[in-house]
LOBA-15271 format. One record per residue (C-alpha): x, y, z; residue number from 1. Coordinates in steps of 0.05 Angstrom, whole numbers. Each point is the difference from the previous one (the first is absolute). Example, Ala and Ser with C-alpha at 12.3 -4.5 7.8 and 13.67 -1.06 7.14 Angstrom:
<nodes>
<node <246,-90,156>,1>;
<node <27,69,-13>,2>;
</nodes>
This chain:
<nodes>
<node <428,-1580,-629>,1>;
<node <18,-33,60>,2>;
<node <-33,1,70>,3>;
<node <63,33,30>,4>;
<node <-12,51,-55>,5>;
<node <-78,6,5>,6>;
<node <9,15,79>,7>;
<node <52,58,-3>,8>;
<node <-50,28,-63>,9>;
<node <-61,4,49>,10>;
<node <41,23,58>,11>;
<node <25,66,-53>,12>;
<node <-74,-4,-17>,13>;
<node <-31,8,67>,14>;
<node <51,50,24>,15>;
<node <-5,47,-61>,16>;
<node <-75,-8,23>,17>;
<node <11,22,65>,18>;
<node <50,56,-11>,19>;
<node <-63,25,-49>,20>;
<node <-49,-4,60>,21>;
<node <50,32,41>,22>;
<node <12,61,-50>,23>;
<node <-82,6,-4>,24>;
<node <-7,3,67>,25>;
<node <56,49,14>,26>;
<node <-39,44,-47>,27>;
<node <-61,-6,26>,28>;
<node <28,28,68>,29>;
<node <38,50,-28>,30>;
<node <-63,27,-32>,31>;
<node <-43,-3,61>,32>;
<node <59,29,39>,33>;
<node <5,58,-56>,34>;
<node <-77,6,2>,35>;
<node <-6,2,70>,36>;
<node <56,57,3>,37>;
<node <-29,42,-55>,38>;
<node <-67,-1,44>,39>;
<node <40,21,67>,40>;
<node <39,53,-41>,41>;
<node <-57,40,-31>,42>;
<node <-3,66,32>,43>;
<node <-64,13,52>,44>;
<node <-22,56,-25>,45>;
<node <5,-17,-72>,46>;
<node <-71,11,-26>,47>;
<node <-21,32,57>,48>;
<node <-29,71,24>,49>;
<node <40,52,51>,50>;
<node <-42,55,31>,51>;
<node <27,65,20>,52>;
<node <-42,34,46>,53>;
<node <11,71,-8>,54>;
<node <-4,54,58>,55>;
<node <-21,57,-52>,56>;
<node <-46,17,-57>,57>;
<node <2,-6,-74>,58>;
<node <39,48,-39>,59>;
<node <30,10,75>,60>;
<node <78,8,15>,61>;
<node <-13,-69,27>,62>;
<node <-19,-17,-64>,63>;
<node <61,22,-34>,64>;
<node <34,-28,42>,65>;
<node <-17,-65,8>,66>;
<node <-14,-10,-75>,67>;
<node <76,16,-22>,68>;
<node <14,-63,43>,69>;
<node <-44,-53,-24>,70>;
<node <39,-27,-61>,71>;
<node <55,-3,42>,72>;
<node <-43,-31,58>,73>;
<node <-22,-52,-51>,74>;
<node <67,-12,-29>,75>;
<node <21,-12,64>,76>;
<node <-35,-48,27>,77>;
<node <9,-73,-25>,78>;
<node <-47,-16,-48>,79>;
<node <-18,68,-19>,80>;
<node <-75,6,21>,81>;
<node <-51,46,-19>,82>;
<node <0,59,52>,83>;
<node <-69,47,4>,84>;
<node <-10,63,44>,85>;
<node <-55,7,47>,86>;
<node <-3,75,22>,87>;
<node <-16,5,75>,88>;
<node <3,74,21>,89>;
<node <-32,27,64>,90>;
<node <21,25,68>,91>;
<node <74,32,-27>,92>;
<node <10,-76,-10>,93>;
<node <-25,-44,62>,94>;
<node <-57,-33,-44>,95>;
<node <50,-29,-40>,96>;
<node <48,-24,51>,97>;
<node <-54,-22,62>,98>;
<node <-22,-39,-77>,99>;
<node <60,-30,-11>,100>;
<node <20,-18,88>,101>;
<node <-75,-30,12>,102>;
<node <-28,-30,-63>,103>;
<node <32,-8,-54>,104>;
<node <32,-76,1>,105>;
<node <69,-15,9>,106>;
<node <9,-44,-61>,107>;
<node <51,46,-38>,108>;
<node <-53,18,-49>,109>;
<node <-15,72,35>,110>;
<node <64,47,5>,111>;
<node <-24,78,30>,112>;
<node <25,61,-25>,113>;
<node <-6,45,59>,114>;
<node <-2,72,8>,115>;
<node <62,31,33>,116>;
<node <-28,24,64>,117>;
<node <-21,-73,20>,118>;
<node <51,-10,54>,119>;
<node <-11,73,20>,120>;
<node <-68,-8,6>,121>;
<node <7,-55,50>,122>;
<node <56,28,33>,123>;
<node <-33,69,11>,124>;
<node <-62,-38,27>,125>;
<node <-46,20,-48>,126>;
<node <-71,-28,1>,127>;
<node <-35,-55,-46>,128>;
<node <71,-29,6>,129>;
<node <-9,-80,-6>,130>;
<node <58,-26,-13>,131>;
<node <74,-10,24>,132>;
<node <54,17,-37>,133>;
<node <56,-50,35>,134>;
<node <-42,-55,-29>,135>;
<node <-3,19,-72>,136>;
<node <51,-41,-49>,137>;
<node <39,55,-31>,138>;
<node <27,-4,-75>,139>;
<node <21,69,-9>,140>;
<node <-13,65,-31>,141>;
<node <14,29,-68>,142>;
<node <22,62,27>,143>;
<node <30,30,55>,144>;
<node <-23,72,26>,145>;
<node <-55,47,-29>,146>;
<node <1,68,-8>,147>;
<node <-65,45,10>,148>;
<node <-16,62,-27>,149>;
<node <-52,54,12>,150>;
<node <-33,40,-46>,151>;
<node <-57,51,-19>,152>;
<node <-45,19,-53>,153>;
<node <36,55,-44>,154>;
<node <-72,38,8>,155>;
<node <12,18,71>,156>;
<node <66,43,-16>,157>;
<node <33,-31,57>,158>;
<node <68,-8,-30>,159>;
<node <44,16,63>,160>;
<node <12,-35,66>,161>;
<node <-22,74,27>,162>;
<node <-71,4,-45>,163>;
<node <-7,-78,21>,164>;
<node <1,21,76>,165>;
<node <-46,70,-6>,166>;
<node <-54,-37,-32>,167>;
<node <-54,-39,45>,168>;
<node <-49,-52,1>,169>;
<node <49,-40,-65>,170>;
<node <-44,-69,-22>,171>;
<node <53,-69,8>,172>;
<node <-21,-54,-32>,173>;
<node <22,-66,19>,174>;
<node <-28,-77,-13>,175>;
<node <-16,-19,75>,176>;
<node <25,23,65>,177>;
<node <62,-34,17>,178>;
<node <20,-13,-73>,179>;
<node <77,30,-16>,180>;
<node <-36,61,-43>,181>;
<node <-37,10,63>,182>;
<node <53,6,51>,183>;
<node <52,35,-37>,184>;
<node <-52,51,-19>,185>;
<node <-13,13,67>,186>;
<node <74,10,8>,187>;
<node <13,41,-52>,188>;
<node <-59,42,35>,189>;
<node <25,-4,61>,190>;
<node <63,25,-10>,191>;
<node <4,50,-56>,192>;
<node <-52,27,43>,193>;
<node <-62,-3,-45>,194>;
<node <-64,44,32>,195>;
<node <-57,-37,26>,196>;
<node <11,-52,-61>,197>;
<node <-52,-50,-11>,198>;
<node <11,-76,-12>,199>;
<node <-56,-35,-48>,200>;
<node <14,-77,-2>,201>;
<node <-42,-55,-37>,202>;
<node <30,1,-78>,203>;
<node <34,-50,-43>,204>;
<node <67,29,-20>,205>;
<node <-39,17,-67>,206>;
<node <-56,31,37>,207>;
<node <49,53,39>,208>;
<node <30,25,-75>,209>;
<node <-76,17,-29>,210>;
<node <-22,32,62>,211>;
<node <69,41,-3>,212>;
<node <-18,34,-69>,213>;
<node <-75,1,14>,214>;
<node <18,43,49>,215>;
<node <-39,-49,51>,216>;
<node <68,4,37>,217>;
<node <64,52,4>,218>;
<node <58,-47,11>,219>;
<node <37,-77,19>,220>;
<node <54,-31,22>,221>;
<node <23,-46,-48>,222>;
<node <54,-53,-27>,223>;
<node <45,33,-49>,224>;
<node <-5,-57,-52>,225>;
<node <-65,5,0>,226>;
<node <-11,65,-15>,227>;
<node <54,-8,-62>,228>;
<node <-38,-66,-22>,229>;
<node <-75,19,0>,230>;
<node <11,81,-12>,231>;
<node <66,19,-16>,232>;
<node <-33,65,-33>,233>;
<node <-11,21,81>,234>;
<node <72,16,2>,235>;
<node <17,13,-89>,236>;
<node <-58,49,-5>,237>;
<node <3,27,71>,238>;
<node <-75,-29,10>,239>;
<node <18,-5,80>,240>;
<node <48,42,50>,241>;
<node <43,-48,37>,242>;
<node <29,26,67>,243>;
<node <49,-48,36>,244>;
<node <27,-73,-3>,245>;
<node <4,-55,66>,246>;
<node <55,-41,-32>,247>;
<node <6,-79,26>,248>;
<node <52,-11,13>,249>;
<node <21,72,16>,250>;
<node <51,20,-54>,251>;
<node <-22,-41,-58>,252>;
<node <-13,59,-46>,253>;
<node <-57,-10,-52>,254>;
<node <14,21,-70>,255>;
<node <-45,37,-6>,256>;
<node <-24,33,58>,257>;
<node <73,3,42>,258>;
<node <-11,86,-4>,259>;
<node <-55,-2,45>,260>;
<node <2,6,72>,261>;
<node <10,-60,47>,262>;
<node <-46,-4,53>,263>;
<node <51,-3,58>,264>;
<node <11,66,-17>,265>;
<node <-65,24,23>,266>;
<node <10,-39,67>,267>;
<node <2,52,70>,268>;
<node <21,-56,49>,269>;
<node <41,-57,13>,270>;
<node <-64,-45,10>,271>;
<node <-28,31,-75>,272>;
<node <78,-36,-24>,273>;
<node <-20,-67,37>,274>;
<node <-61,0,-23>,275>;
<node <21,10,-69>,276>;
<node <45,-55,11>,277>;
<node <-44,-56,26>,278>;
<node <-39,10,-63>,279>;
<node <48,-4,-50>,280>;
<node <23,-63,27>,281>;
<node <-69,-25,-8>,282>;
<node <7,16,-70>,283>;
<node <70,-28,-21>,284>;
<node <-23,-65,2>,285>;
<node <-37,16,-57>,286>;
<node <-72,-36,-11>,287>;
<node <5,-81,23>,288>;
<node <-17,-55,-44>,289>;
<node <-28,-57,54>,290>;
<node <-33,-77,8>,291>;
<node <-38,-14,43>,292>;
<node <20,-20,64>,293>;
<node <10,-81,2>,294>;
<node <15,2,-74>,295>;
<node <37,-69,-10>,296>;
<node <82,10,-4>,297>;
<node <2,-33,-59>,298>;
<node <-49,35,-40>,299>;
<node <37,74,33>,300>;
<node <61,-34,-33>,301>;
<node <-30,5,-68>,302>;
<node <-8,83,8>,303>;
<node <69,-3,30>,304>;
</nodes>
């Protein structure tokens, strides 16, 4: 072979060589480049635990509710965490918000299911009242509006608006003053025009259905749901007497209780109407689901 011959045979050599390098190197970036991007990609919450802090009690409407939502909560959110319940019921729901305003950390690990009458409880001034609702991080509600209902035990024989009105001293139960059973109770009482009626708070939502048939109380005021959920055979077996309706929004008929009375139609004044009114917009916007106030934006984009 000649020298002219042996040169141009290394150069080929030493640039296959180099094109080789050149290919291994190009790989090794890629790799660290596709490495690096798997890493940034994986979902935060993947492998990681959501609490819902809920404003209510176990085997509560609250509980109900919230539970139908949780697979699609966890569905929802990229990377499809595990989401637990912790039950937080007290003071017709301010435990579980002043809970969820003042302590719990605002890492988008803590979402609060409040109780409806949160922003009415703050804007009716009520006390024990630690929170502010302009600051909360709002992700919405699963429903919109909520009926109540009132009710006695079949025992008493009060099965008219006009037997409901002659008989005095009837026993309301209710979970805590200021709690939605609570204050539509007392409006139900106030204007159907209940004698001398007496309001008994400090149940669980369980609690106020066993002292109903022991007989420890005479009547509620009550979510319709959850009266078809937990004891439908109150209204298949005529176990209770149920009297009227307050419908939120007004005109949204209930299936099932659209015969009975609305409560505007008890109402003697124009202030009775406005007062009807205020509340049921308190109600429409249905019960909250919240972060805590300087929750990251990104992590409020992930429930979003």
């Amino acid at each position: 072979m000649s020298s002219k011959q042996s040169t141009m045979s290394k150069r080929v050599a030493s640039s296959g060589y180099l094109f080789f390098l050149a290919c291994v190197l190009t790989t090794c970036v890629m790799l660290v480049v596709a490495t690096r991007s798997a890493f940034a990609q994986t979902p935060f919450y993947q492998g990681k635990t959501v609490k819902v802090v809920v404003a209510g009690t176990l085997g509560g409407t609250a509980d109900f509710r919230v539970r139908a939502l949780v697979p699609f909560l966890r569905k929802h959110i990229p990377g499809n965490p595990t989401v637990i319940l912790e039950f937080m019921d007290g003071s017709g729901g301010r435990k579980a918000a002043n809970y969820m305003y003042g302590n719990a950390r605002p890492d988008g690990f803590t979402v609060g299911a409040l109780s409806g009458g949160t922003l009415a409880l703050q804007i009716m001034g009520e006390s024990g009242v630690m929170y502010d609702v302009d600051k909360f991080i709002y992700l919405g509600s699963s429903e919109g509006g909520s009926h109540q209902i009132i009710y006695t035990r079949k025992e008493l024989g009060l099965d008219s608006i006009e037997k409901l009105r002659a008989a005095s001293g009837i026993r309301i139960g209710a979970q805590s003053v200021g709690h939605v059973a609570y204050v539509s109770g007392r409006l139900f009482a106030h204007l159907i025009g209940m004698k001398d009626a007496k309001f008994i708070a400090g149940y669980t939502a369980p609690e106020v259905d066993a002292a109903l048939l022991r007989g420890e109380l005479d009547a509620r005021s009550n979510n319709p749901t959850s009266v078809l959920r937990r004891n439908p055979e109150w209204l298949e077996k005529g176990v209770m007497n149920f009297h009227a309706i307050l419908e939120a929004p007004k005109g949204a008929k209930h299936p099932r209780f659209g015969h009975l009375p609305e409560i505007e139609s008890f109402a003697k004044s124009e202030k009775e109407i406005r007062l009807l009114t205020l509340w049921r917009s308190f109600r429409v916007i249905g019960s909250p689901y919240v972060l805590p106030p300087g929750t990251p934006q990104q992590r409020v984009k992930s429930f979003t």
